[in-house]
C-alpha positions in Angstrom: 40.7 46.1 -22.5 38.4 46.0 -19.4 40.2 46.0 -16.2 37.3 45.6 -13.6 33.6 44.8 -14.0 31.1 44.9 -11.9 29.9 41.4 -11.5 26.5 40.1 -11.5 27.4 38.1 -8.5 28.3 41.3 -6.4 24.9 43.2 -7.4 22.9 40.3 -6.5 24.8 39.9 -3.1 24.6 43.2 -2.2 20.7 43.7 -3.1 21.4 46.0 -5.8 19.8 43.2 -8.3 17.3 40.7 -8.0 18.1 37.4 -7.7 17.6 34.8 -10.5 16.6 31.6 -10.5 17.4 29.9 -13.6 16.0 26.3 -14.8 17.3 24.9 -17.8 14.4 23.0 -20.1 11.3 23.5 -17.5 10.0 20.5 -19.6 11.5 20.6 -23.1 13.7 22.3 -25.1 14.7 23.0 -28.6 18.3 21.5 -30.0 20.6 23.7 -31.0 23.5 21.8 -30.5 24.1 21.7 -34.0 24.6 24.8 -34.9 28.3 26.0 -35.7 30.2 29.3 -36.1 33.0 29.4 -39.0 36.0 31.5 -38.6 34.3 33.9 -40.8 31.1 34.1 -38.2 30.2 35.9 -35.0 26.5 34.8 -34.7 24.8 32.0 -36.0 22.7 31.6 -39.3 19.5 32.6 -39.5 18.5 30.5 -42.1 20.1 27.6 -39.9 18.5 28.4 -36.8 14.7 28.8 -38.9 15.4 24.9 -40.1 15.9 24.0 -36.8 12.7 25.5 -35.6 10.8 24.3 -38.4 12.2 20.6 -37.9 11.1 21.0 -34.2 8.3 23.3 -34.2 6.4 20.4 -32.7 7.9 21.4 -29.4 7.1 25.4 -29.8 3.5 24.6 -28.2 4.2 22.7 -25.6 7.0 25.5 -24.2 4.5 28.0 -24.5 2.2 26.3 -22.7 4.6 25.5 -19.9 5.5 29.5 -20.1 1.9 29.9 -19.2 1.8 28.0 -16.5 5.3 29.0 -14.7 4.5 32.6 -15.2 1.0 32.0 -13.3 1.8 34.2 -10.1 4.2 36.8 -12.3 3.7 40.1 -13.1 5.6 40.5 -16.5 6.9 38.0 -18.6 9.6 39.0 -21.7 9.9 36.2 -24.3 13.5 36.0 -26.2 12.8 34.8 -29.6 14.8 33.3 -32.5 13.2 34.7 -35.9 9.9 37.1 -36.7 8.9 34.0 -38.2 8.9 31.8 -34.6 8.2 35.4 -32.6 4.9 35.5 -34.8 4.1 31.5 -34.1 4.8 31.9 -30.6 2.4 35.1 -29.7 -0.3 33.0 -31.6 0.2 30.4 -28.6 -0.5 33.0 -26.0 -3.6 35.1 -24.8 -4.3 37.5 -27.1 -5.8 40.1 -24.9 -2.5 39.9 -22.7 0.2 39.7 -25.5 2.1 41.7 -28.2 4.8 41.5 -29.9 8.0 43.9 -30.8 9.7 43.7 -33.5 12.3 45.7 -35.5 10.1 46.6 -38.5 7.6 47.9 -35.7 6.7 51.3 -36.5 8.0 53.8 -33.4 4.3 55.1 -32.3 3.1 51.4 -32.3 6.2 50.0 -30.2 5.9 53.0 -28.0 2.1 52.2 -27.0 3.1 48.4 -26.9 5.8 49.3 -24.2 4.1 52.0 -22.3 1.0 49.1 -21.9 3.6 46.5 -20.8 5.0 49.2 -18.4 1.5 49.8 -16.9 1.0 45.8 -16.8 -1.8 46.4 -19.0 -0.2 43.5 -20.8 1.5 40.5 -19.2 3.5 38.6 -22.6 5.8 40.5 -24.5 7.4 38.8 -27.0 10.4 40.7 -29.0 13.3 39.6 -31.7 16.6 40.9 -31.1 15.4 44.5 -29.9 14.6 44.4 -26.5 18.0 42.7 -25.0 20.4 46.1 -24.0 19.3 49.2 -22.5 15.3 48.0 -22.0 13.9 49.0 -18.2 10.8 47.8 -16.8 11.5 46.8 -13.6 8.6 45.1 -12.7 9.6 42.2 -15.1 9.9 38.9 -13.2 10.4 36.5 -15.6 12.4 35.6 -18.3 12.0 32.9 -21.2 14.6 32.5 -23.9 13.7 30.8 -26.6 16.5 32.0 -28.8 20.0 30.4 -29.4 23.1 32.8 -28.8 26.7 32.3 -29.1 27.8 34.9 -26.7 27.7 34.6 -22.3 27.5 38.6 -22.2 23.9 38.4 -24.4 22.8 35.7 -22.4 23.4 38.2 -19.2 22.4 41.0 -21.1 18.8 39.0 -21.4 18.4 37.9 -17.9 19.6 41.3 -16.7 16.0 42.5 -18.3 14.7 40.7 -15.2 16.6 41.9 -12.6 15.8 45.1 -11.9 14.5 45.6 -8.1 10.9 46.1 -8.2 8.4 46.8 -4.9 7.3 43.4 -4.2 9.5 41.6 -6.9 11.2 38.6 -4.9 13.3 36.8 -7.8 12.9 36.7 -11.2 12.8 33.2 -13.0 14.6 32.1 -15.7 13.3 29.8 -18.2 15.8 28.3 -20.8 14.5 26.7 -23.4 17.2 26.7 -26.0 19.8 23.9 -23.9 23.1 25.6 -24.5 23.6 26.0 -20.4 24.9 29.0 -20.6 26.6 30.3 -17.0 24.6 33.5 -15.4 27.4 34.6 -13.5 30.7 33.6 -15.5 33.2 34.8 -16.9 33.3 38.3 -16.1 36.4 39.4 -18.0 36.6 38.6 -21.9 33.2 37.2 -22.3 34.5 34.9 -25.1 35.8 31.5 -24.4 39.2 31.5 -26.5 39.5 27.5 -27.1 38.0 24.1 -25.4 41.1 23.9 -22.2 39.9 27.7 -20.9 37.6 27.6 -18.0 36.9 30.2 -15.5 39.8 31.0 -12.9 39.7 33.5 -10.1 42.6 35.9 -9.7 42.2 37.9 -6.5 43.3 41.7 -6.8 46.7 42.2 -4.6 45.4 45.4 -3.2 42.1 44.5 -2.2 42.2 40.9 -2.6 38.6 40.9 -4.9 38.1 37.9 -6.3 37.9 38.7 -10.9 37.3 35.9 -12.8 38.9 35.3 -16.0 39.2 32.3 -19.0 42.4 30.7 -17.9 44.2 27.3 -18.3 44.8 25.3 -15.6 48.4 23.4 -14.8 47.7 20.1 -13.6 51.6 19.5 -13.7 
């Protein structure tokens, strides 16, 4: 059980993060709000998110496009996508001399040169499935599009926290949702998995110190 986190709030606050500024569909975004998870799942289907993507692919173009333009004054822009399939549609969208793309089949030399480029902003778009979400550092990253569904607040973080790192220069890094599942930046803290439909974030302060953790909690309107 996890007994105290460090929360994204506090870094932010306290300069040891960049701030994020998050808009939700800049000018369109994909519907997910069909997909479901059984009791048997933890992630959603593949093959259900693909038909999604392929029913809407219509609108692929047009958030690329608007990607483009957002990311005009930025220095390094990480794409978050679905499926190699979408990943693969989406980097033929962007500037070829100022793209790549990571994937997991990548062979190690090749992803190593792709990174090390991106690193060295010898590359401004790089577009990744499902392998660059934990543990990735280039600091001068200052923007973020997620173009990829997930069922789970801490991945969502996890993905935006590729963003944050301070950087000389680096103001904020932006946040461009494109998936419309309005997932929170910030909460909850504790127990990243919302146990039914009543819970919603409460704050319990520490008796000691009195900081404020945030936990899924019920609240008693008796």
């Amino acid at each position: 059980r996890c007994i105290y986190e460090v929360s994204l709030q506090y870094m932010i606050k306290h300069a040891y993060l960049t701030p994020p500024i998050l808009i939700d569909s800049p000018v369109a975004s994909y519907d997910f709000s069909s997909l479901k998870l059984s009791e048997s799942q933890t992630t959603y289907s593949k093959s259900d998110i693909e038909k999604i993507l392929t029913d809407q692919a219509r609108i692929t173009p047009v958030i690329i496009q608007n990607i483009i333009e957002m990311s005009h004054d930025r220095r390094g822009v990480m794409i978050f996508t679905s499926t190699i399939k979408h990943a693969r549609e989406i980097l033929g969208y962007l500037p070829p001399e100022k793209s790549a793309l990571v994937i997991g089949d990548t062979e190690n030399n090749e992803r190593d040169s792709i990174i090390n480029d991106f690193k060295a902003e010898k590359i401004k778009y790089l577009v990744n499935v499902s392998v660059l979400t934990t543990g990735f550092d280039a600091p001068h990253v200052d923007l973020i599009a997620i173009l990829r569904p997930t069922e789970s607040v801490s991945l969502f973080q996890q993905i935006i926290g590729r963003g944050l790192r301070l950087f000389p220069g680096k103001a904020d890094c932006l946040v461009l949702d494109y998936t419309g599942l309005k997932h929170s930046i910030y909460h909850p803290i504790i127990d990243q998995h919302k146990p039914n439909e009543e819970s919603v974030p409460v704050e319990v302060p520490c008796p000691k110190c009195s900081y404020k953790n945030e936990f899924w909690g019920i609240v008693d309107t008796n």
